[in-house]
C-alpha positions as CSV (number, residue, x, y, z in Angstrom):
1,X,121.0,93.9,96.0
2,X,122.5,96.4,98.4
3,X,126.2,96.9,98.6
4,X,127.1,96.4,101.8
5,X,129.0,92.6,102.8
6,X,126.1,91.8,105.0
7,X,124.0,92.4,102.1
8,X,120.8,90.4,102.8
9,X,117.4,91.7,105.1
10,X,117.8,87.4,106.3
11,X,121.7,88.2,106.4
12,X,121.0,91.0,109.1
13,X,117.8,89.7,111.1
14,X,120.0,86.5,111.8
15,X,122.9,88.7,113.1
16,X,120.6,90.7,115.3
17,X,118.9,87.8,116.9
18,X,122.8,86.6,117.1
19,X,123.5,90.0,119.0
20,X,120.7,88.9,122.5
21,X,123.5,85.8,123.0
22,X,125.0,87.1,126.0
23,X,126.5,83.5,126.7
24,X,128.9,83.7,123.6
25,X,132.2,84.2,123.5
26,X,133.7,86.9,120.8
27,X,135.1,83.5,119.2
28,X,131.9,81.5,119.0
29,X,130.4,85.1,117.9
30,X,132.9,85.8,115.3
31,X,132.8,82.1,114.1
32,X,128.5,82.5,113.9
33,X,128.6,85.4,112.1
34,X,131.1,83.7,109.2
35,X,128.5,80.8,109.2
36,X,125.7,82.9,108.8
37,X,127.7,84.3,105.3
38,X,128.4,81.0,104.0
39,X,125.1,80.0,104.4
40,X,123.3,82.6,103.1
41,X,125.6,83.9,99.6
42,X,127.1,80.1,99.6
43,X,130.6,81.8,99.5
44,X,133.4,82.2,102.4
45,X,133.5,85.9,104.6
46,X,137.0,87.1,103.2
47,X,136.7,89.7,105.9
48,X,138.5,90.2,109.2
49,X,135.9,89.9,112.3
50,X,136.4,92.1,115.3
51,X,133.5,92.1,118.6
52,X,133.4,94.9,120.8
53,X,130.6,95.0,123.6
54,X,128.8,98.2,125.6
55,X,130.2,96.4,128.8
56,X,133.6,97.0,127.7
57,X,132.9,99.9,126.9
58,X,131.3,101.4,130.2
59,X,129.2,103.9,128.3
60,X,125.7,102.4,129.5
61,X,125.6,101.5,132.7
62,X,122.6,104.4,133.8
63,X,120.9,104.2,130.7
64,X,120.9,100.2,130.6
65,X,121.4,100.3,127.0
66,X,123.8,96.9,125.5
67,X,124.5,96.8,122.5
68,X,127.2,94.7,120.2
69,X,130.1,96.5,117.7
70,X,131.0,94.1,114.9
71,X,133.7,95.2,112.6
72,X,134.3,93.8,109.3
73,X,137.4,94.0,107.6
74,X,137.3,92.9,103.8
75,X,141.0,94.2,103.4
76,X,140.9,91.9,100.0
77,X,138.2,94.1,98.8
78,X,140.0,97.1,100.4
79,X,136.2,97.6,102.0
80,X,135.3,97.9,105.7
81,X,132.3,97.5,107.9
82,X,130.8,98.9,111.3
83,X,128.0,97.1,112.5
84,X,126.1,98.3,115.5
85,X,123.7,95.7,117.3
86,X,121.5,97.3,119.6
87,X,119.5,95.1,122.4
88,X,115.7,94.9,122.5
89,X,113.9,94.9,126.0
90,X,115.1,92.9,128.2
91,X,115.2,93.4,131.6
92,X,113.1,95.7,134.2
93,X,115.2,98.9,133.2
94,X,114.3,98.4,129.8
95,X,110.7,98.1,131.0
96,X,111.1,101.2,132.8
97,X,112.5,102.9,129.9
98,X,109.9,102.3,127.9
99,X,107.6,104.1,129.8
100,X,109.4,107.0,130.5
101,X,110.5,107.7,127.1
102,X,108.6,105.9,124.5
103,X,105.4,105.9,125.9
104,X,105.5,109.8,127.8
105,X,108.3,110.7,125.3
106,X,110.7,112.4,128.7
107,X,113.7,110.4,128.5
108,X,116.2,109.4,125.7
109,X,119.1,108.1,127.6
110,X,119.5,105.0,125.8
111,X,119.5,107.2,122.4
112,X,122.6,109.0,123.8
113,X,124.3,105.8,125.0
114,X,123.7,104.3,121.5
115,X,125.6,107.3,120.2
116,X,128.3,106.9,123.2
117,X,129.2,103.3,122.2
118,X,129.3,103.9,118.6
119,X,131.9,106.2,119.2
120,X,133.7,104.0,122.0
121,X,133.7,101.2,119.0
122,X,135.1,103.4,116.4
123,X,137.9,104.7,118.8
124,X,138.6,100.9,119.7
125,X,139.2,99.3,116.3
126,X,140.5,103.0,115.3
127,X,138.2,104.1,112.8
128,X,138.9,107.1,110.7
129,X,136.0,109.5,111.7
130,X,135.9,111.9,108.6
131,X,132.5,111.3,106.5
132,X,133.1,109.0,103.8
133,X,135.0,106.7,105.9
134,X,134.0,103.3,107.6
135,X,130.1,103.3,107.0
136,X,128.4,102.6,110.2
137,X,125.2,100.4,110.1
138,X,123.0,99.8,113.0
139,X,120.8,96.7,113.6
140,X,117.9,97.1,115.9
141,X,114.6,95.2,117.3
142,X,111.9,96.5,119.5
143,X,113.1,99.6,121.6
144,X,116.4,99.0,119.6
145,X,114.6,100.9,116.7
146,X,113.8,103.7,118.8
147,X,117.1,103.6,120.5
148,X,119.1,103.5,117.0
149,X,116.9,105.7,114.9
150,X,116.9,108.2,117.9
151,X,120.5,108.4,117.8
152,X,120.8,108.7,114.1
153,X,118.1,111.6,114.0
154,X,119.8,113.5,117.0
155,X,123.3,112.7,116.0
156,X,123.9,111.6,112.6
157,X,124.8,108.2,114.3
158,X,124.7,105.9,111.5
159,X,124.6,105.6,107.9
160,X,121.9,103.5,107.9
161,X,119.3,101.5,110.4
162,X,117.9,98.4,109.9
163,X,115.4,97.6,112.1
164,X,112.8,94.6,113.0
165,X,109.6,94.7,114.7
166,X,110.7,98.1,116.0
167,X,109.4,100.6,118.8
168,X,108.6,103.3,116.9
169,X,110.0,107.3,117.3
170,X,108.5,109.3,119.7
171,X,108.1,112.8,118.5
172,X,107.5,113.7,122.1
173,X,110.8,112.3,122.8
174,X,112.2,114.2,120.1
175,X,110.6,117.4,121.0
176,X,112.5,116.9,124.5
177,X,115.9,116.2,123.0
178,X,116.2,118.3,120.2
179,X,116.7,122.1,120.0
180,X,116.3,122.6,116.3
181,X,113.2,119.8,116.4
182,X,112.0,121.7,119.3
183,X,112.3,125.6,118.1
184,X,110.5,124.2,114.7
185,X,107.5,123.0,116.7
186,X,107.3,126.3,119.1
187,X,107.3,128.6,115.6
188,X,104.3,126.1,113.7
189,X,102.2,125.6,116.5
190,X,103.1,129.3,118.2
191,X,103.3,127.6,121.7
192,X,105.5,129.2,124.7
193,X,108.8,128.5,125.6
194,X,107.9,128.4,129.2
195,X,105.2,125.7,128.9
196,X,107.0,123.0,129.1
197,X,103.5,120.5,128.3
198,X,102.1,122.5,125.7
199,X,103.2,120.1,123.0
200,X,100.6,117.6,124.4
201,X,98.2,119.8,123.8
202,X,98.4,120.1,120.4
203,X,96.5,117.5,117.6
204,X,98.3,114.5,117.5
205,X,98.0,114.0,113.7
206,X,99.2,117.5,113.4
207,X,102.3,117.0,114.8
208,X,103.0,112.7,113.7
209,X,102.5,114.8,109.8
210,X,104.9,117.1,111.1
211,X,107.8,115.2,111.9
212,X,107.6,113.0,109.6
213,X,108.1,115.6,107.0
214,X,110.5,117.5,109.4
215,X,112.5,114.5,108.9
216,X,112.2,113.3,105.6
217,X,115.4,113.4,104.1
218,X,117.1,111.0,107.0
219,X,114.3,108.7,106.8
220,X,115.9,107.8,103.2
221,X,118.5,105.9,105.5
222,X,115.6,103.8,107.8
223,X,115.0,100.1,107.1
224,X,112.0,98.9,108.5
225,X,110.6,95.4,108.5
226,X,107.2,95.1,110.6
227,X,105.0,92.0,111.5
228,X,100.9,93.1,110.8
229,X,100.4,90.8,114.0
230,X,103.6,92.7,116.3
231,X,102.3,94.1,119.3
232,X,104.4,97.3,118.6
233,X,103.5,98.0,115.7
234,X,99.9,98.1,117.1
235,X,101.0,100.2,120.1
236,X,102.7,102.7,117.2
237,X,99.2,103.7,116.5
238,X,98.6,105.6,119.9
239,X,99.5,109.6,120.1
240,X,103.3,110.3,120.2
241,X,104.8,107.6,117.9
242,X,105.6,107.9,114.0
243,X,106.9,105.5,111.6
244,X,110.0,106.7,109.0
245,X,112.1,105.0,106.8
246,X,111.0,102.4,104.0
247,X,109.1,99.6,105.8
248,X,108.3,96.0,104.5
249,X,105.2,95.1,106.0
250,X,105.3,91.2,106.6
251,X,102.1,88.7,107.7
252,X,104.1,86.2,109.7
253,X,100.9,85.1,111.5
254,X,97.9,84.5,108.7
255,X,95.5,83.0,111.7
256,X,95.3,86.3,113.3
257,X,94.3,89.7,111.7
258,X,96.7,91.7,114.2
259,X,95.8,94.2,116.5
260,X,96.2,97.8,114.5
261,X,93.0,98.1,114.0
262,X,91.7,97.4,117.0
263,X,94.2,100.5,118.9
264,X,92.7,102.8,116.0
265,X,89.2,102.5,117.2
266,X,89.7,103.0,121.0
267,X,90.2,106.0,122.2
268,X,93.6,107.7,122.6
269,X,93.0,107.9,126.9
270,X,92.3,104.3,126.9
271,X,95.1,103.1,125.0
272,X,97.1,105.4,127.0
273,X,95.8,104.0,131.0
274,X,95.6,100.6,129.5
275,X,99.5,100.2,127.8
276,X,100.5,101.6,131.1
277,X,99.0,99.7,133.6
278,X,100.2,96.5,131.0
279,X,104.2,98.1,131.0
280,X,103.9,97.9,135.2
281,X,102.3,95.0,135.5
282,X,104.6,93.4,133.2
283,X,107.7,95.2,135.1
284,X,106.6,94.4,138.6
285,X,105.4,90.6,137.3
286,X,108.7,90.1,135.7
287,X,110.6,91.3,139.2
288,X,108.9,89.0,141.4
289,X,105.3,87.3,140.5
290,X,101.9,88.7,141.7
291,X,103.7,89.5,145.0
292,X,105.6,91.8,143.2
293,X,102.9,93.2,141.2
294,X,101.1,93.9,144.9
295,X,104.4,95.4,145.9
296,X,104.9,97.5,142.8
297,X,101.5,98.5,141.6
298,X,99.9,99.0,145.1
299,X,102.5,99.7,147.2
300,X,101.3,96.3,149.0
301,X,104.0,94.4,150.7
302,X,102.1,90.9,151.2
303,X,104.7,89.5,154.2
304,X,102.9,92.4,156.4
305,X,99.2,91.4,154.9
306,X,99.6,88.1,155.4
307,X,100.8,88.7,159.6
308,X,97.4,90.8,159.7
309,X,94.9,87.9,161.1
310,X,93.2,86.4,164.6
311,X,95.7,88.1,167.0
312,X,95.5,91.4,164.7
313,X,96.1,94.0,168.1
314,X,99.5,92.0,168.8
315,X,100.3,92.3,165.1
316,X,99.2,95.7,164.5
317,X,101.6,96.5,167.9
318,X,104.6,94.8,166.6
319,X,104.4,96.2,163.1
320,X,102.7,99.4,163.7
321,X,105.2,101.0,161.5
322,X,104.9,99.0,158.4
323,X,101.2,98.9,158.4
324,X,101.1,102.6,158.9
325,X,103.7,102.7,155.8
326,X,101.4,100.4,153.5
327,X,98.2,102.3,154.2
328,X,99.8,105.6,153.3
329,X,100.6,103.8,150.1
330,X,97.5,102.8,149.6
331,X,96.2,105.5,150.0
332,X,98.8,107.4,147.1
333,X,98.6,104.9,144.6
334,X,94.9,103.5,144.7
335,X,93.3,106.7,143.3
336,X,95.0,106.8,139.8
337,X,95.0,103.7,140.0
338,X,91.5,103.1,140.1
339,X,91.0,105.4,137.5
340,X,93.0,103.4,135.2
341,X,91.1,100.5,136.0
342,X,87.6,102.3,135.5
343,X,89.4,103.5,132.2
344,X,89.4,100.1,130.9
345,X,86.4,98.3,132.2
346,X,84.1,101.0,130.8
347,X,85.6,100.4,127.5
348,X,85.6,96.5,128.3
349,X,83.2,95.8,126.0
350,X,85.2,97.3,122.5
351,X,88.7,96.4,123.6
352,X,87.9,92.3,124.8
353,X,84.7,92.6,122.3
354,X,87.8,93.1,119.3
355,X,89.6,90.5,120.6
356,X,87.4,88.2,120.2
357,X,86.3,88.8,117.1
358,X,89.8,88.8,115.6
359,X,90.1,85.5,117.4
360,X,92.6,85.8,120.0
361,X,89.9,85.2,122.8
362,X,87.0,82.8,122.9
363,X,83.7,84.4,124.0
364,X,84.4,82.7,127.6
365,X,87.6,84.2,127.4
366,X,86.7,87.8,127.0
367,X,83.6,87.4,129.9
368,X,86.4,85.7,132.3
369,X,88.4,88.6,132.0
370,X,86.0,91.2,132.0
371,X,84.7,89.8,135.1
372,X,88.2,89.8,136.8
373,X,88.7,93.0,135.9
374,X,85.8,94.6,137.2
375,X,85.9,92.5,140.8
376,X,89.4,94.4,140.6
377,X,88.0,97.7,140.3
378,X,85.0,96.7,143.3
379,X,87.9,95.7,145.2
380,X,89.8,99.2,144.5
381,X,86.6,100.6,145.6
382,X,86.5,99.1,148.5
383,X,89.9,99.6,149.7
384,X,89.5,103.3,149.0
385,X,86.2,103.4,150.9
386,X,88.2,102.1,154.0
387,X,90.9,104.4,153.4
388,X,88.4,107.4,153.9
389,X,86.5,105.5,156.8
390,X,90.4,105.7,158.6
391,X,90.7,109.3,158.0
392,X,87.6,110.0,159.7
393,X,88.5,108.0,162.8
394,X,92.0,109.0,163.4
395,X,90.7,112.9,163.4
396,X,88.6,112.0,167.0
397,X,91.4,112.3,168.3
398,X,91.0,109.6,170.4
399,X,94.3,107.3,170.4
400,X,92.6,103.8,171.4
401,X,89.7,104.1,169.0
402,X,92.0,105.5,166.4
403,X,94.1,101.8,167.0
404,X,90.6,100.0,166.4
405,X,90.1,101.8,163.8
406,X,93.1,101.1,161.9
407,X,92.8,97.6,163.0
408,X,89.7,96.7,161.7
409,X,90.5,99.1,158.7
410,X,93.6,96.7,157.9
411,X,92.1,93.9,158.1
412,X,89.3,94.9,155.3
413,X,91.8,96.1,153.0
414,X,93.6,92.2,153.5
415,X,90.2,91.0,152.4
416,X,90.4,93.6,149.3
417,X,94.0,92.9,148.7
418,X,93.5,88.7,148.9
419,X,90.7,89.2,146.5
420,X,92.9,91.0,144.2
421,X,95.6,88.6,144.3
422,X,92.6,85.8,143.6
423,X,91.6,87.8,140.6
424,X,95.1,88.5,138.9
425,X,95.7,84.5,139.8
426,X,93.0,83.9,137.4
427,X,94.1,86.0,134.7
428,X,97.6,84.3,134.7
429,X,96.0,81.1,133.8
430,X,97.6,79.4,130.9
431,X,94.5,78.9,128.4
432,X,94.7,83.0,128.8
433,X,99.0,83.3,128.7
434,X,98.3,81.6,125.6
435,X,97.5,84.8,124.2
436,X,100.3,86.7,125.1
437,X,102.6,84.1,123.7
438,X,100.8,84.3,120.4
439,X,101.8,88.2,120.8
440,X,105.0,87.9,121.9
441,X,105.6,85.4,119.0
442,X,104.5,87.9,116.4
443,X,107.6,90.2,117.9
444,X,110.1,87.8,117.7
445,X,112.7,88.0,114.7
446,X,112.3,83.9,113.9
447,X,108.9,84.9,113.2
448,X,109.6,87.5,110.9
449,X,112.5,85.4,109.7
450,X,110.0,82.8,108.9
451,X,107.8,85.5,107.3
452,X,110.5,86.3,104.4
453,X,110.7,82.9,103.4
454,X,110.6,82.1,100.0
455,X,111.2,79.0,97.5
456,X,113.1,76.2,98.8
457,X,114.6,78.2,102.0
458,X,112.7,78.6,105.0
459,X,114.1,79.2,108.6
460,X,113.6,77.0,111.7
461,X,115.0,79.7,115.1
462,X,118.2,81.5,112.9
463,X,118.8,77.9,111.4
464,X,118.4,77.9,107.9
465,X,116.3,75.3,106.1
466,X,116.3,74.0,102.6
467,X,113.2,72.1,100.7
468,X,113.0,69.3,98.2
469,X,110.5,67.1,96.8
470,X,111.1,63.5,96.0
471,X,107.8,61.7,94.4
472,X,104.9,63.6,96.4
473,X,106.7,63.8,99.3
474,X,108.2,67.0,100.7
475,X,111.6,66.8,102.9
476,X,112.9,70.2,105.1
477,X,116.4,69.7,106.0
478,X,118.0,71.8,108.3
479,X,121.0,73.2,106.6
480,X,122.5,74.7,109.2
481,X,122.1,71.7,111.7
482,X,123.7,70.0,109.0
483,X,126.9,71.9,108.7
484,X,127.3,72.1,111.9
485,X,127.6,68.4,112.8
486,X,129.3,67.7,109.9
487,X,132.3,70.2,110.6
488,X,132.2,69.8,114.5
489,X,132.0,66.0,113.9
490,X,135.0,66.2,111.4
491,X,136.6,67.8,114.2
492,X,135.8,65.8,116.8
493,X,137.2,62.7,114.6
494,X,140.2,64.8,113.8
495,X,140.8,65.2,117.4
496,X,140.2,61.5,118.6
497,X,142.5,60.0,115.8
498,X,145.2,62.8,117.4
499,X,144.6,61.3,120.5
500,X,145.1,57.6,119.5
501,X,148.5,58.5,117.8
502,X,149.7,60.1,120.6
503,X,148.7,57.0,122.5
504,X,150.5,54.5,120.2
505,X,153.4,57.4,120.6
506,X,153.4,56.8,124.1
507,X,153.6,53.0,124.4
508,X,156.0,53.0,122.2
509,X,158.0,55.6,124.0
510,X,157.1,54.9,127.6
511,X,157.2,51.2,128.1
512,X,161.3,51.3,126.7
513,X,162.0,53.8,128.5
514,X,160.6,52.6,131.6
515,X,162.6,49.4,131.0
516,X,165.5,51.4,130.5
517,X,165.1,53.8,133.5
518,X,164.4,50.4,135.9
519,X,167.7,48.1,134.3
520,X,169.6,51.4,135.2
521,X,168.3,50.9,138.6
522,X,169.6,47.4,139.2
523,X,173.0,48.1,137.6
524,X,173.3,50.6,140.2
525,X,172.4,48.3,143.0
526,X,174.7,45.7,141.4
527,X,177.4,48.1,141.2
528,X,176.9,49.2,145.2
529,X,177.0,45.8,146.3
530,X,180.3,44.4,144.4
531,X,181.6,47.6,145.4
532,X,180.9,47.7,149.6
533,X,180.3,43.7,150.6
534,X,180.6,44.4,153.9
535,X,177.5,47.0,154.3
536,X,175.6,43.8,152.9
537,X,176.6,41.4,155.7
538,X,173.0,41.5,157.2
539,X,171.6,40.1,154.6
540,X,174.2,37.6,154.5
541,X,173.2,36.4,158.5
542,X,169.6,36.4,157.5
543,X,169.9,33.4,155.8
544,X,173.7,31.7,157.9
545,X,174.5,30.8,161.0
546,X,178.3,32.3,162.1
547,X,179.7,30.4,164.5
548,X,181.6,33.3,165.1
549,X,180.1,36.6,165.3
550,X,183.7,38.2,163.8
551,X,183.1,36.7,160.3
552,X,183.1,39.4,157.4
553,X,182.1,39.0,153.7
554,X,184.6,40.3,151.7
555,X,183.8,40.2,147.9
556,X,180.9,39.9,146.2
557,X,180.2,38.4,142.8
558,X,176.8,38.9,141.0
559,X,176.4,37.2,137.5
560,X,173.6,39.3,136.0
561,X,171.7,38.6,132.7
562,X,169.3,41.0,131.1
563,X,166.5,39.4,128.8
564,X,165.3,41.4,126.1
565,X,162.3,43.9,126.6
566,X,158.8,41.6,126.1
567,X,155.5,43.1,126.4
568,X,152.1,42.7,125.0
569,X,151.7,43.9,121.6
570,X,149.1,46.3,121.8
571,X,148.8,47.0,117.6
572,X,145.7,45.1,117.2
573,X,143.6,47.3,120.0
574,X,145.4,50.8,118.6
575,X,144.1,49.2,114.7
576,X,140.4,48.8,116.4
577,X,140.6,52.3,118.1
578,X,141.9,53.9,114.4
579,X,139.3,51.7,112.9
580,X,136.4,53.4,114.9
581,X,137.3,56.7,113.8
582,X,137.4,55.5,110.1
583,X,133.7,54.0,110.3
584,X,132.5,57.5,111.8
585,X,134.5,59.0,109.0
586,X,132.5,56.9,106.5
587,X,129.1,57.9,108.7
588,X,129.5,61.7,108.5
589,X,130.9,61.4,104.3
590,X,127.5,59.0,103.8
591,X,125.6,61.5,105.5
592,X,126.9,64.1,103.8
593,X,126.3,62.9,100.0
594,X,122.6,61.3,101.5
595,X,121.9,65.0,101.7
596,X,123.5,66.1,98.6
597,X,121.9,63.6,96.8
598,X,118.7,65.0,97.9
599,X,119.3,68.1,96.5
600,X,120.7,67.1,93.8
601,X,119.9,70.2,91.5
602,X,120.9,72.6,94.2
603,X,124.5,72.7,93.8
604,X,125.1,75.4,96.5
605,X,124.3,72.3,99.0
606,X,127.7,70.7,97.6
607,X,129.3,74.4,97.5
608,X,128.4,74.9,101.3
609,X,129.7,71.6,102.4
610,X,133.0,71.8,100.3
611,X,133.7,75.1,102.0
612,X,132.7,74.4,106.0
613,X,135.2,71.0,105.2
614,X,137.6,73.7,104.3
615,X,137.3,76.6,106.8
């Protein structure tokens, strides 16, 4: 068992998946990450908990690196804690990130922001900096890893990483950020100084089996635990990545054989056109739908295709200046793409053929998409057939064929680009997403949470579960769902009786002194009217007739007699109201030793509930 108070690989993948809850508040956070203790060692955190955020810290903003400080103070056990959660991919600058640096190894912003916030947290809770002082763990899934384990390698970051499902190092990345890394490299491999590209020259093997015994000794300090069927760790098979540390590989998907092999028989260019044509699609799909795929991948902006139709001279007039714009793009982007493209339907056959036969595609499946995909490429084709058709026209020289040109040339490349949509519309069908969720399920950290379990305890999400038999029946109960309602519904109760007794308070208060506050009122009036007779005269003529107009009243007499304060007794309704909160009170306790008993051998299910009743 390790030393440190988050001691536990379920301890620390539950407070990483805690650390993409943006919505939470440092409370709820620091109140979650005490509940995830309890539950897991079945003993209270006797530790101080402290949040500090990258957004508070203003050291990301560029890079689009968040990330999560947690500091844990065990003064009790005179021990202390830095925990450093670093966020996954998440939003379109991740995406972009993950092209540029990862996957061609030229940027490691993200790496230096990780270091940035570390220190930005260690100067806000005010952290001795010395070595040997507050160890400093970070926590990391997907392009976490790579951010955290970046850091640590170029910095000396951390103490230690622990990392899930993780984008793997880049040595390429590396190469680019690190002097010493880099100088080590140029001497093995005798390569320039001035060629800034050699390193892709050299054999990728060569240089994976180089830094990974480069960095050997730091790798002592790198967690891994890895999903066979994570998408990543499939991609981590392609030229530039290598894996350090001590990794735990996990099956959290037994249905599917994952897709490692599958990367290590197609060939490194493949891999390479086909993960980047998936990152941009995936970027540009995320930012806006198949209209901003059109937009992003082929410089295609569909409001102007769409206005291209019957009356095509008048449109062509009016938006001479964006069509002009999107043909030029087309005319950029379309070769390499199209390249990429051919790339992948050549090799059709072995990547969709392996799919299949590991069973994420049916046979229907893989001939839908291969079909899509290469009435993509004839579309390509097409458009860059018309492209060359305009160049040709426009160097007559003659303006108005040069307009008729461009107008019938844009209104083949709508047909192209409408077909293209068509196509991409069919590969987003849902029998096909399917897929990708399957993928994307194998990355998640539930799934690899699910993948440690073990025994009686199991995880449903972050929520822990427990299992029991009774006769041949087998019964999950979700722990943590458990605790939850019974403390919040404890306080709830706790709350509502509050509210009752300062109900009764205030009848008993209120009505009195309302009845006070008023019989004050009329002794006043009383006192006014005995006191000036005459100002009441009016009211005197409102009711006799003077004979004489100059008759005054001169005294006034009032015999007053105050009864008692009665009002209704409102004791039976306030006994109902406590009465309701007593029955609930017997519901939660019932419910409570209903699931004890179940477990009746498991004492820590008694332990757990004794101590949230407590917190």
């Amino acid at each position: 068992m390790s030393h440190r108070i988050m001691h536990s690989p379920e301890m620390r993948l539950r407070l990483t998946q805690l650390g993409y809850d943006d919505k939470l508040s440092k409370e709820g956070f620091t109140e979650k990450v005490k509940r995830i203790y309890l539950e897991e060692t079945g003993k209270k955190l006797h530790a101080d908990v402290k949040v500090y955020t990258s957004k508070e810290a203003r050291t990301s903003k560029q890079s689009g690196y968040d990330g999560l400080a947690i500091y844990l103070d065990a003064k009790e056990n005179k021990k202390d804690e830095l925990y450093i959660i670093s966020q996954g991919t998440k939003n379109l600058k991740d995406w972009d990130y993950n092209i540029k640096a990862m996957f061609a190894g030229k940027e490691y912003d993200q790496a230096k922001s990780t270091n940035e916030f570390v220190k930005a947290a260690q100067n806000h809770f005010k952290l001795d900096k010395n070595e040997g002082s507050t160890p400093i763990i970070g926590l990391s899934h997907s392009l976490a890893h790579n951010n955290n384990t970046t850091a640590y390698l170029l910095y000396d970051t951390f103490d230690e990483v622990y990392s899930v499902n993780g984008a793997q190092t880049n040595y390429y990345q590396l190469y680019n950020a690190n002097n010493e890394f880099r100088e080590a490299i140029r001497n093995t491999f005798k390569i320039s100084p001035g060629d800034t590209n050699a390193i892709y020259d050299i054999d990728p093997n060569q240089l994976r089996q180089f830094a990974e015994n480069h960095y050997k000794d730091k790798a002592k300090n790198i967690h891994q635990i890895i999903s066979k069927d994570d998408p990543l760790y499939a991609a981590s098979a392609v030229r530039g990545f290598f894996t350090l540390g001590n990794v735990e590989m996990v099956d959290t998907n037994p249905n599917y054989p994952g897709l490692r092999s599958l990367v290590e028989d197609i060939p490194d260019e493949v891999i390479q056109d086909f993960q980047e044509l998936a990152i941009q699609y995936t970027t540009a799909s995320n930012q806006g739908g198949i209209n901003g795929v059109m937009q992003e991948i082929f410089g295609v902006n569909m409001n102007i295709v769409n206005k291209i139709g019957d009356n095509s001279l008048k449109t062509y007039m009016t938006n001479q200046t964006e069509i002009d714009g999107m043909i030029r793009q087309l005319d950029k982007k379309v070769p390499g793409l199209l390249q990429q493209v051919k790339t992948i339907t050549s090799n059709a056959d072995l990547i969709f053929g392996r799919l299949e036969d590991a069973g994420y595609i049916s046979n229907a499946q893989r001939q839908l998409i291969v079909e899509e995909i290469t009435n993509i490429e004839t579309e390509l084709e097409g458009i860059q057939e018309t492209l060359s058709s305009i160049v040709d026209v426009r160097g007559t020289g003659n303006f108005i064929t040069q307009i008729g040109g461009d107008i019938a040339a844009a209104l083949k490349i709508k047909g192209h680009i409408n077909a293209i949509k068509d196509s991409l519309k069919v590969l987003n069908q849902e029998d096909l997403l399917k897929v990708l969720d399957e993928l994307k399920a194998s990355h998640s950290i539930m799934e690899v949470l699910n993948g440690l379990s073990h025994g009686k305890k199991s995880y449903l999400g972050t929520d822990m579960l427990f299992t029991t038999n009774h006769g041949n029946k087998e019964i999950k109960v979700n722990i943590s769902a458990a605790l939850r309602m019974y403390q919040e519904g404890k306080t709830v109760l706790e709350e509502k009786l509050s509210k009752i007794r300062q109900f009764q308070a205030a009848i008993d208060r209120e009505i009195p002194k309302s009845y006070d506050r008023n019989k004050y009122k009329v002794m006043r009036k009383i006192d006014d009217i005995e006191a000036n007779p005459s100002v009441y005269t009016h009211i005197l003529r409102k009711h006799l007739y003077f004979s004489r107009l100059d008759k005054k009243v001169r005294r006034i007499q009032v015999h007053d007699v105050f009864f008692p304060l009665e009002h209704k007794n409102l004791d039976e309704e306030i006994y109902e109201l406590k009465q309701s909160v007593q029955k609930s009170y017997t519901y939660i306790e019932n419910y409570r030793k209903a699931i004890e008993d179940l477990f009746t051998e498991e004492k820590e299910v008694a332990t757990l509930f004794r101590l949230v009743e407590g917190e």
